[in-house]
C-alpha positions as CSV (number, residue, x, y, z in Angstrom):
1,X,80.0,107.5,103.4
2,X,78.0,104.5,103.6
3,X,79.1,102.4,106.1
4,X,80.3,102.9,109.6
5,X,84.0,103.4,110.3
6,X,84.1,101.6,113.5
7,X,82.5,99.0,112.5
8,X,85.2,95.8,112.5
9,X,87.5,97.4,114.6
10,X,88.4,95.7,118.0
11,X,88.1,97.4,121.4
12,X,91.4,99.5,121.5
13,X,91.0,100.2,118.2
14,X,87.5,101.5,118.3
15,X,88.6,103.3,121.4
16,X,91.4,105.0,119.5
17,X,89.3,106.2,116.5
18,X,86.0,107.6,118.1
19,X,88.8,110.0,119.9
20,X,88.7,112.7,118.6
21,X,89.2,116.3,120.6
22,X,92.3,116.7,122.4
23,X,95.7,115.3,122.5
24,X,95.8,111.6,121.8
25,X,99.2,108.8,122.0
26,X,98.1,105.5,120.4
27,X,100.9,103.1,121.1
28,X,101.1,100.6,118.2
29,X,103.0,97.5,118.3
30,X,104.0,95.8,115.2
31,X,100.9,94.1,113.1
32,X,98.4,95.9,115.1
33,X,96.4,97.5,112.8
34,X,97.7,101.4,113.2
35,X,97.1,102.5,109.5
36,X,93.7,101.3,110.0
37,X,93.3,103.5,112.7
38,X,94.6,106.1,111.5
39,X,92.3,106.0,108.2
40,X,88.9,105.1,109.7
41,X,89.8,107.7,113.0
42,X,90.1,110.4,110.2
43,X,86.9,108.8,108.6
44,X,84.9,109.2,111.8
45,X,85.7,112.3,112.3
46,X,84.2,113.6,108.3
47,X,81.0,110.9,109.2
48,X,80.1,112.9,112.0
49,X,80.9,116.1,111.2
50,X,83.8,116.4,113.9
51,X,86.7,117.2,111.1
52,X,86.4,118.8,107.3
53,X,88.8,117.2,105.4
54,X,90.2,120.0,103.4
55,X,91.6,121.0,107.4
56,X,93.0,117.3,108.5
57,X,97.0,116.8,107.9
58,X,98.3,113.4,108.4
59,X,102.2,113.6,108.5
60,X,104.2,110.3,107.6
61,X,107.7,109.6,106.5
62,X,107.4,108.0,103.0
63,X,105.7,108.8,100.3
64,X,104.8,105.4,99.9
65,X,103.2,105.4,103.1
66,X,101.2,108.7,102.6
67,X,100.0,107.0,99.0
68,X,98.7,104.5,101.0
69,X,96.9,106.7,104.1
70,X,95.3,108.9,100.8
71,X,94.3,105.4,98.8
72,X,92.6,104.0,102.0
73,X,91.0,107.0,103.0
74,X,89.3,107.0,99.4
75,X,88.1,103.7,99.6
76,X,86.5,105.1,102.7
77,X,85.0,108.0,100.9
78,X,86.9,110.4,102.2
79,X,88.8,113.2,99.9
80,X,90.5,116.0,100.3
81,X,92.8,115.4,103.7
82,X,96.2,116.0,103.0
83,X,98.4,113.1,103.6
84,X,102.1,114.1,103.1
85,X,105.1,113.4,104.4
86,X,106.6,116.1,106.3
87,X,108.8,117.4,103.3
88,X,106.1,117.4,101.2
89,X,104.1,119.2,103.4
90,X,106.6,121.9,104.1
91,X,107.9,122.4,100.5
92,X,104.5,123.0,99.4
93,X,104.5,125.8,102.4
94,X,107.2,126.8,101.5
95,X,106.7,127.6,97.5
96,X,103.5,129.1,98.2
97,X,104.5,131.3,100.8
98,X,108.0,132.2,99.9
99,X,106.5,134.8,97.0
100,X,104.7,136.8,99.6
101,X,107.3,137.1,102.2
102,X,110.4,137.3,100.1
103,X,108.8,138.8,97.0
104,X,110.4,135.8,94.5
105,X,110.1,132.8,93.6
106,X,111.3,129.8,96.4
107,X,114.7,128.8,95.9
108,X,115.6,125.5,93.9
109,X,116.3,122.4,96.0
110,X,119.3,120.8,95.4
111,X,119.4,117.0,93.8
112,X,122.7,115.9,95.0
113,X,124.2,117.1,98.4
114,X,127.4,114.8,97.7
115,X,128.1,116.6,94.2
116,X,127.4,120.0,95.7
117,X,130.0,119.1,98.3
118,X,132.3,118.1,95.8
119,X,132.9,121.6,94.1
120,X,132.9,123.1,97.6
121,X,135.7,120.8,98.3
122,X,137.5,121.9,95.4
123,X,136.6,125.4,95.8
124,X,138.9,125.2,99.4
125,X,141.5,123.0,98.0
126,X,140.3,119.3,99.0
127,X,140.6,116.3,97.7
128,X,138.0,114.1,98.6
129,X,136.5,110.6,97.8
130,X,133.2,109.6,97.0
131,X,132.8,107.8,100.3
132,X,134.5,110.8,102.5
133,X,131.9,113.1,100.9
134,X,128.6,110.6,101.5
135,X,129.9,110.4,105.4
136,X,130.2,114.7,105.0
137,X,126.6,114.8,104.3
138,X,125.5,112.7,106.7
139,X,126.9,114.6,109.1
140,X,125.0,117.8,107.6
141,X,121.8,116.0,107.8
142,X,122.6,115.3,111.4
143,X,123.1,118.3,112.3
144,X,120.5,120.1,110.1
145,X,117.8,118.0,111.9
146,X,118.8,118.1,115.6
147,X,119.0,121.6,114.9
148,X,122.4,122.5,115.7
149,X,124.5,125.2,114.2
150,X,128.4,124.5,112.2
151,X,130.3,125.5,116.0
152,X,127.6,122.9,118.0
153,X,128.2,120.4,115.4
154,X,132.2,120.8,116.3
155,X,131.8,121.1,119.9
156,X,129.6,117.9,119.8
157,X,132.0,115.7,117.6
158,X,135.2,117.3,117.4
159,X,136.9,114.2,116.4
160,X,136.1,114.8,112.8
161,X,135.5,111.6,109.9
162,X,138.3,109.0,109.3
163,X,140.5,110.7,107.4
164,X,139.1,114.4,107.5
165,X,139.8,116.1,110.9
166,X,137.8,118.4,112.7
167,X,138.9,121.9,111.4
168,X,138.8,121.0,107.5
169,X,135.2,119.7,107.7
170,X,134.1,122.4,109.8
171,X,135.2,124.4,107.1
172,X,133.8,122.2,104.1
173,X,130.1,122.9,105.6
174,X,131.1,126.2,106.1
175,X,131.8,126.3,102.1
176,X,128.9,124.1,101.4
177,X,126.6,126.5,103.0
178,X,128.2,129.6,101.1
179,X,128.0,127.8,97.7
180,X,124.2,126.9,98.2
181,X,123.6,130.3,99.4
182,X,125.3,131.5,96.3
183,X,123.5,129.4,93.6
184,X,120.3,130.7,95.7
185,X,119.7,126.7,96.7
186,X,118.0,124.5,99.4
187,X,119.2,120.9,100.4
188,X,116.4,118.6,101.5
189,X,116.8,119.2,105.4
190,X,116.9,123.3,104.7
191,X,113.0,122.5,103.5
192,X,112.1,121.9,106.7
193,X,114.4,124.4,108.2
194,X,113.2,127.6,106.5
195,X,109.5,126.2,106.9
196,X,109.6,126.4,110.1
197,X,111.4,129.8,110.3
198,X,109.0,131.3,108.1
199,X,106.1,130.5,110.6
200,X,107.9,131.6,113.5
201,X,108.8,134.8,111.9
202,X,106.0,135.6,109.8
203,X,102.6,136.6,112.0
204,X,100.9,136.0,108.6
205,X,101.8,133.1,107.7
206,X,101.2,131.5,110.8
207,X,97.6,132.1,111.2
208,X,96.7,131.2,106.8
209,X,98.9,127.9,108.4
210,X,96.8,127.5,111.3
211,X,93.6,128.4,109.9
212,X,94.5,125.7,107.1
213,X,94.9,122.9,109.3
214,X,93.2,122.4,112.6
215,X,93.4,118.5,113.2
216,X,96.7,116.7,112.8
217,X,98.0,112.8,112.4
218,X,101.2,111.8,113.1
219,X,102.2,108.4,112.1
220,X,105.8,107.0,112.8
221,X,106.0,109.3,115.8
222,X,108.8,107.3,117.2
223,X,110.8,108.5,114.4
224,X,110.5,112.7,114.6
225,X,113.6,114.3,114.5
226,X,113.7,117.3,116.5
227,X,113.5,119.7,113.4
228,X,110.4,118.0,112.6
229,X,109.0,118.1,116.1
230,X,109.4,122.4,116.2
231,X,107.3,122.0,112.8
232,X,104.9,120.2,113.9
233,X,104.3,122.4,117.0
234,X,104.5,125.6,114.8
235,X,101.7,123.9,112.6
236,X,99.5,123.5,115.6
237,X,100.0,126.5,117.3
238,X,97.9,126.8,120.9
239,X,95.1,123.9,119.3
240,X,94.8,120.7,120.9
241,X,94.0,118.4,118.3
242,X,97.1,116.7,117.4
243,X,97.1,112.5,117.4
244,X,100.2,111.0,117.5
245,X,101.1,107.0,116.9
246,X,104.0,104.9,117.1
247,X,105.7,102.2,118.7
248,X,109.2,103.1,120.5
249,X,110.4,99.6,119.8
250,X,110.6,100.3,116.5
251,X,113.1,103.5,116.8
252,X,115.3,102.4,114.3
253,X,116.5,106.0,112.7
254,X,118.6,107.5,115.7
255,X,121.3,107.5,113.3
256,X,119.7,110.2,111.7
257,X,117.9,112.4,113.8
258,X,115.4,110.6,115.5
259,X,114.4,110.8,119.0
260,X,111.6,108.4,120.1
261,X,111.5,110.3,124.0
262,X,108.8,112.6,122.0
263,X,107.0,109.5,121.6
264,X,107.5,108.2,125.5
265,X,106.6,111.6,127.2
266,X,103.5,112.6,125.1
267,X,101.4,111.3,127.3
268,X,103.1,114.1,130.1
269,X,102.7,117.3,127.9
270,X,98.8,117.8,129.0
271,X,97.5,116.7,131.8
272,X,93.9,114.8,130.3
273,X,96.0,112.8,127.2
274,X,94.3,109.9,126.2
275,X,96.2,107.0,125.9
276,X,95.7,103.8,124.0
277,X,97.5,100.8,123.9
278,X,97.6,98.6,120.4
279,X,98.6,94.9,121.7
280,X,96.1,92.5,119.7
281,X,98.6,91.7,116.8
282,X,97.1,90.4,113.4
283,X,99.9,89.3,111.9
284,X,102.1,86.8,113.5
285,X,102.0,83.4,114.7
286,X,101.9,83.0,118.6
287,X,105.7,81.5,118.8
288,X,106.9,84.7,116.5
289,X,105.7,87.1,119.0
290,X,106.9,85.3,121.9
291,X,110.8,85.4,120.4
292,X,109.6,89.4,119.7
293,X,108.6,89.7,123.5
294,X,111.3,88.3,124.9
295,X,113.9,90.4,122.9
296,X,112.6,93.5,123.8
297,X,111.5,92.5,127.3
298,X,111.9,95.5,129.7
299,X,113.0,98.2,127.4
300,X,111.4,101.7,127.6
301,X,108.1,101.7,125.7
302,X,108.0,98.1,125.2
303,X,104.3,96.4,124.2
304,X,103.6,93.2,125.2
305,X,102.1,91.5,121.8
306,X,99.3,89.1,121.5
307,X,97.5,87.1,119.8
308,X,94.2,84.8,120.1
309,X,95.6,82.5,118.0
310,X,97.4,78.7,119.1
311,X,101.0,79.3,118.4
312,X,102.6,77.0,115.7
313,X,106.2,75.6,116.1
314,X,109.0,78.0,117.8
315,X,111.4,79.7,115.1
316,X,114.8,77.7,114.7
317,X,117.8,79.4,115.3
318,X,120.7,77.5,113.0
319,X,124.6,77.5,113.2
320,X,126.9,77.5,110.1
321,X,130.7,77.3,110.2
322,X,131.2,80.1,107.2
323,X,129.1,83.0,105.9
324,X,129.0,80.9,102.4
325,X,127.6,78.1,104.4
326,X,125.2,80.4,106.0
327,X,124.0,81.8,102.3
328,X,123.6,78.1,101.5
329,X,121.5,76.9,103.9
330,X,119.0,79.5,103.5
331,X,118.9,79.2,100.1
332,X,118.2,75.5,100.6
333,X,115.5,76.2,103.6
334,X,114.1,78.6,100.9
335,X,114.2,76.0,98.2
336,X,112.4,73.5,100.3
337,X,108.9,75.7,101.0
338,X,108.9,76.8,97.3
339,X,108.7,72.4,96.9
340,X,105.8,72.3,99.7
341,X,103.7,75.4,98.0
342,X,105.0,78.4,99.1
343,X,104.8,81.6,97.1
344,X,108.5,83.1,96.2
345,X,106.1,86.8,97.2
346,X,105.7,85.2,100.3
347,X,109.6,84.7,101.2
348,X,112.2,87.3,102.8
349,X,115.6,87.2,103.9
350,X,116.4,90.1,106.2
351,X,120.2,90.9,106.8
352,X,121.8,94.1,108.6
353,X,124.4,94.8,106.1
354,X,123.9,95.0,102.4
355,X,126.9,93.2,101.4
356,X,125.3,90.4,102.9
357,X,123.0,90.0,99.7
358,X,125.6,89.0,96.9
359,X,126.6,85.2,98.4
360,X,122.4,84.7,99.0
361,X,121.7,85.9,95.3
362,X,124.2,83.5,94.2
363,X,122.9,80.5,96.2
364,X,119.6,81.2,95.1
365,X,120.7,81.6,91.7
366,X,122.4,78.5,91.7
367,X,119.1,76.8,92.9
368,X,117.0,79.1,89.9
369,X,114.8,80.6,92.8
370,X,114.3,84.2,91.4
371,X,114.8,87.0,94.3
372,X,114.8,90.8,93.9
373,X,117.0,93.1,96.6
374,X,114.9,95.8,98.1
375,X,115.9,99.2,97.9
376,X,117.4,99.1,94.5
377,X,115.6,101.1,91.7
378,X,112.0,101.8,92.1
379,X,109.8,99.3,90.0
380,X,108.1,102.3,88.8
381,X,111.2,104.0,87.5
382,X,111.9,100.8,85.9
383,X,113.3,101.3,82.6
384,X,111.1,98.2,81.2
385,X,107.8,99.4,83.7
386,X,107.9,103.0,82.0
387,X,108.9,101.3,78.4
388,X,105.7,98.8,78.9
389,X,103.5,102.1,80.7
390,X,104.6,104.5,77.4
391,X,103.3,101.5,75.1
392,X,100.0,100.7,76.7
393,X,99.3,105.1,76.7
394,X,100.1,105.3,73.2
395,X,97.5,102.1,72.2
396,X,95.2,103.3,74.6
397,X,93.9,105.8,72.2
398,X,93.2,103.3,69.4
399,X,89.9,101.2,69.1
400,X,90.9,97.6,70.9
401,X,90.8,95.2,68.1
402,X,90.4,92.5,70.9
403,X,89.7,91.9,74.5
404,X,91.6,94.5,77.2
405,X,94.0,91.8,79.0
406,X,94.6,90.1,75.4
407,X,95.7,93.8,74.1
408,X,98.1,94.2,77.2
409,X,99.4,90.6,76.9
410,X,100.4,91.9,73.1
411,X,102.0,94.8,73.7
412,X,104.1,93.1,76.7
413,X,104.9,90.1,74.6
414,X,106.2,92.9,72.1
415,X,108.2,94.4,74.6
416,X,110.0,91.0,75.5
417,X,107.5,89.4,77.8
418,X,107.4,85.5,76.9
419,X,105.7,82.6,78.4
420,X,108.4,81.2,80.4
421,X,110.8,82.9,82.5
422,X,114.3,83.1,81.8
423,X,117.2,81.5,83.9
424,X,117.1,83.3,87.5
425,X,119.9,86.0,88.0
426,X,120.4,88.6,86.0
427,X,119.1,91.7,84.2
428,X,117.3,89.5,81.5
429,X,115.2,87.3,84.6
430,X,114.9,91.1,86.0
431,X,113.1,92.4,83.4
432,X,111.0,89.9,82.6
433,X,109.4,89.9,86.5
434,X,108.7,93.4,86.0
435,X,106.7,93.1,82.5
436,X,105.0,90.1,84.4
437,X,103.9,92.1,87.1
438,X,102.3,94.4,85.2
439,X,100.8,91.7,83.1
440,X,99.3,90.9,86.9
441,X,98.1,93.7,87.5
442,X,95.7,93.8,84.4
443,X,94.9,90.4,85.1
444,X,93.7,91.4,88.4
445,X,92.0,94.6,87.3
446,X,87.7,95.0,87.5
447,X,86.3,92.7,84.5
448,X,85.3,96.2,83.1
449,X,88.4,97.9,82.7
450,X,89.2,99.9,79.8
451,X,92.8,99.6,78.5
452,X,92.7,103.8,78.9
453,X,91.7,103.3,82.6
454,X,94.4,100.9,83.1
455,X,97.0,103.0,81.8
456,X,95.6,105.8,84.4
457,X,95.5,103.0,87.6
458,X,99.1,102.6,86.3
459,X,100.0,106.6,86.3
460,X,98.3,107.0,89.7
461,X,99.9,103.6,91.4
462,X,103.3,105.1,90.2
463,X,102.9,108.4,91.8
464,X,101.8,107.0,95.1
465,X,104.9,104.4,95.0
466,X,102.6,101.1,95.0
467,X,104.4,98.9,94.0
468,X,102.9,95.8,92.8
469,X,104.3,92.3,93.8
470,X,107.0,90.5,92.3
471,X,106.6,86.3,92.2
472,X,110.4,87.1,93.5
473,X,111.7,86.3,97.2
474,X,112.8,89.4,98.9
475,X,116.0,90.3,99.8
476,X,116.1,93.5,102.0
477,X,118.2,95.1,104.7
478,X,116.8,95.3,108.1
479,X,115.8,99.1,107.3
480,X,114.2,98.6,104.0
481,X,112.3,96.1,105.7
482,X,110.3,98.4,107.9
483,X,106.4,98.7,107.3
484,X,106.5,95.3,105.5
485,X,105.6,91.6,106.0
486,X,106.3,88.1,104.7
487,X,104.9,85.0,105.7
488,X,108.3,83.1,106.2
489,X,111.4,85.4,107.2
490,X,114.4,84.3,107.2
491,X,117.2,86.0,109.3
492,X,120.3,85.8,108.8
493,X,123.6,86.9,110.2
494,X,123.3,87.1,113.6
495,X,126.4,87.3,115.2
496,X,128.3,89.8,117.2
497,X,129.8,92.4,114.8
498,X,126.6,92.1,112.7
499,X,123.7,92.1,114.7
500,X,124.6,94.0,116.7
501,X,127.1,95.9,114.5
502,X,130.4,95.7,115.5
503,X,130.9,100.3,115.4
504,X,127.8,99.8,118.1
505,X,129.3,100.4,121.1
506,X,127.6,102.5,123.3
507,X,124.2,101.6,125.5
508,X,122.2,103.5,123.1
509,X,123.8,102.2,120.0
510,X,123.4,98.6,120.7
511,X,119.6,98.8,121.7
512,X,119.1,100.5,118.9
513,X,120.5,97.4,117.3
514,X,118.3,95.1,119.1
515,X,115.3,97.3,118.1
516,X,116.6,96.7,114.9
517,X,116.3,93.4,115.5
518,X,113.2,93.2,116.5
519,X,111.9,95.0,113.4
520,X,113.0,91.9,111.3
521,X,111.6,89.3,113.7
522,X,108.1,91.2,113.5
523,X,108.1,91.4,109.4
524,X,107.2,87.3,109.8
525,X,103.4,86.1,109.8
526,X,104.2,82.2,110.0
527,X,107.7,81.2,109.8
528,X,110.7,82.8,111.2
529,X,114.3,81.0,110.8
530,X,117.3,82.6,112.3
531,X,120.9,82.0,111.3
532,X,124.5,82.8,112.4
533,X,128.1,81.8,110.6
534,X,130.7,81.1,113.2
535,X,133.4,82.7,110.7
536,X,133.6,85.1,108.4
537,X,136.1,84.8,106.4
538,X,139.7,84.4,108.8
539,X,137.7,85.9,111.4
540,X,135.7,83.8,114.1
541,X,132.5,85.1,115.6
542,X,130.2,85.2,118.1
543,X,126.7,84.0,118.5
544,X,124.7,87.5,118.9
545,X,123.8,88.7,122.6
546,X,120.5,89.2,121.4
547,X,120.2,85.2,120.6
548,X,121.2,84.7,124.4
549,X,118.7,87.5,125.7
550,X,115.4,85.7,123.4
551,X,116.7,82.6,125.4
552,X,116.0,79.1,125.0
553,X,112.3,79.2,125.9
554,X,111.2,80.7,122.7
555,X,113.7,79.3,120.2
556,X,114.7,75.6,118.7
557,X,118.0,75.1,118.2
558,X,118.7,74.0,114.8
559,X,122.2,72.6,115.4
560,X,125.4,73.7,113.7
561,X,125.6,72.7,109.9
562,X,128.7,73.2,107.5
563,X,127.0,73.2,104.2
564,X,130.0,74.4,101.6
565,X,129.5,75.6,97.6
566,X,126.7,75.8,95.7
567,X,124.8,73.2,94.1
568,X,124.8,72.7,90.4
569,X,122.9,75.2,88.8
570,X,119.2,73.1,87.5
């Protein structure tokens, strides 16, 4: 390793990575820097002999994000850690040791829950939609993770789903289970489930586990589920090297399992925990972070963010008298910094409800401003990425008759690629961003790259799920916006039965809301614009509680605006 892994890292941070024996919380807030502590904590700990890496485990929850802790930790020099996400870790357990406790091979794991559910609904005589059947497996998840059994589960919510009582969908998971069970299959959250019992019940397997693995990293830790929490502790066993990071502001997966009081009494499971608090943010302007302080002032686990920096002007909050007018006006605000410079990469609408996409994708449309909703398809699994990735392999074994960005300009331009863009909106528009982008990335490739180690950047980027960037604004929910950042934010739709949600109605459910919240207002670096429609459509609304709770010290009130239609397409 040739150069020092604390080197550039502020005081906290250095304090965080040059721990490494023991039991150690570092409390991230947003834009502080926790990857990099993670990576160059894990790095200091090969430099000095502290840690082998064949025996570190760093646990996230995306495989995106574990791509990304195993490509950091190589441009560190550093090979050989296994950087999983807790699935992955525990499926690979699993299928090696399943053959030497069970004496077969490890079950298959199931790639719909929903079908499966639908011929165990038929096999008891139920006629179910598609939607009843999604809300059935979220309740199996649920349950699957807090690890509660079928009579819990009824004891806990006895009130059933909208339209399916208690008794018929205690018995639908009751035939769900037997049909898996029959067809010798797993569902995602039994992966974690039999994992863990095989540790606890096997003496063997336990100590191959433990003598595997003696330093673990815990990202996200705000988000562990308890399933996932007995794992982790079965993984560790009586060692004391487990380091755990998170921010509990940022507890936005309750929903599903997660229970951020793991993260908030850590620090009282041993008695000598170290404790460091990530405050310095690198991200945001001043006046972003104040609206983010004052949101989530006094709640449990809050960090108080800060930045050396001279704040710029205070995010605008804005008025519209219909959702349409709403969708409008951003697109316009949006229209206006692509005229003064701004990069469309650089620009994101965040919204809490899907739904709230299609009128902002057709005022953006109308204005020819390209955008791309997160959380559709994966670019990689792109039918025009794998297309253009097929083509490049197949020339990559023939003698280049010209130079390597030339060659992947050709074959692109053979695929469809042009040199100007077609009308924004629409698949056409779509699939020319995506041959673009991966006319980018050759374009920013090392000046000696062959066309066959391009194509093998490309195989590894797609495995890892980096994604490269689209020269498209970004239109995400307020979940598929965590872990990411934009420049300007935009965000939209706050109003009481949005944001908050209007099925929120319990203490818990509505600060998860507000967390949820805060998570968009933290996604901005320079700009942040807020907006709220006064009607949607026969209904009136309310301005959201969390608006009133920032206050007026923070935010500039933009004024109420009535902005109707589109404007004529250019």
């Amino acid at each position: 390793m040739s150069a020092d892994p604390l080197a550039d890292l502020d005081d906290r941070q250095r304090e965080a990575a040059s721990t490494l024996r023991g039991h150690v919380c570092v409390l991230a807030g947003a834009g502080t820097g926790k990857t990099r502590v993670i990576t160059h904590r894990i790095a200091h700990g090969v430099d000095t002999g502290a840690y082998s890496p064949q025996r570190v485990m760093a646990v996230t929850f995306t495989t995106k994000a574990a791509g990304e802790l195993r490509g950091r930790l190589r441009a560190l020099g550093v090979e050989g850690v296994a950087a999983r996400t807790f699935h992955a870790a525990a499926l690979a357990q699993l299928n090696f040791f399943w053959p030497q406790v069970a004496r077969d091979t490890a079950p298959a794991i199931i790639d719909s829950k929903v079908r499966l559910l639908s011929h165990a609904a038929d096999g008891i005589g139920l006629r179910l939609d598609a939607s009843t059947l999604r809300d059935v497996a979220s309740q199996i998840e649920w349950r699957k993770v807090t690890m509660r059994s079928i009579e819990d589960y009824a004891q806990l919510r006895p009130g059933g789903l909208p339209g399916l009582s208690i008794d018929p969908l205690v018995g639908l998971q009751r035939a769900y289970e037997k049909l898996k069970d029959e067809r010798r299959q797993l569902d995602f959250e039994d992966v974690l489930l039999a994992c863990a019992g095989m540790i606890e019940s096997e003496p063997r397997v336990a100590t191959a586990v433990h003598e595997q693995y003696r330093h673990f990293t815990v990202d996200e830790y705000q988000d562990v589920s308890p399933v996932q929490h007995r794992l982790l502790e079965l993984w560790l066993g009586d060692r004391r090297d487990l380091c755990v990071v998170g921010d509990a502001s940022q507890t936005i997966y309750s929903f599903a399992g997660a229970d951020p009081r793991y993260l908030l009494e850590f620090a009282e499971r041993d008695d000598d925990v170290t404790v460091v608090r990530l405050e310095r943010n690198y991200r945001s302007d001043a006046a972003v972070l104040a609206v983010a302080n004052e949101l989530m002032r006094g709640r449990p686990g809050a960090l108080q963010l800060v930045t050396p920096e001279p704040a710029g002007p205070a995010p605008e909050v804005t008025s519209y008298e219909d959702e349409g007018a709403e969708a409008n006006g951003v697109a316009a605000r949006i229209a206006a910094q692509l005229k003064d410079g701004a990069d469309p990469h650089d620009i994101a609408v965040l919204y809490r409800l899907n739904a709230q996409s299609a009128p902002l994708l057709a005022a953006l449309s109308a204005r020819g401003i390209p955008a791309t909703v997160l959380g559709g398809k994966r670019f990689w699994d792109l039918p025009e990425v794998r297309q253009a990735l097929m083509a490049l392999r197949g020339a990559s074994v023939a003698p280049l008759s010209g130079s390597f960005i030339a060659t992947v300009r050709d074959i692109l331009r053979s695929l469809g690629l042009t040199d100007d863009a077609p009308p924004a909106g629409g698949a056409l528009r779509d699939a020319w961003e995506a041959r673009a982008a991966v006319l980018r990335l050759a374009e920013e490739a090392p000046e000696d790259t062959t066309l066959r180690g391009f194509t093998d950047e490309l195989t590894a980027r797609a495995k890892a799920q980096h994604e490269p960037a689209m020269r498209t604004v970004t239109l995400a929910t307020l979940h598929a916006a965590k872990g990411l950042e934009w420049a300007h934010v935009h965000l939209m739709g706050l109003s009481e039965g949005l944001l908050p949600i209007s099925y929120a109605t319990t203490f818990e459910q509505v600060d998860e809301e507000r967390r949820l919240a805060y998570v968009g207002v933290t996604r901005a670096a320079r700009t942040l614009s807020l907006s709220w429609a006064q009607r949607s459509g026969n209904r009136e609304r309310q301005r959201s509680r969390f608006l009133q709770e920032i206050g007026r010290g923070t935010l500039r009130e933009g004024g109420a605006r009535g902005t109707r239609g589109a404007p004529p397409r250019r």
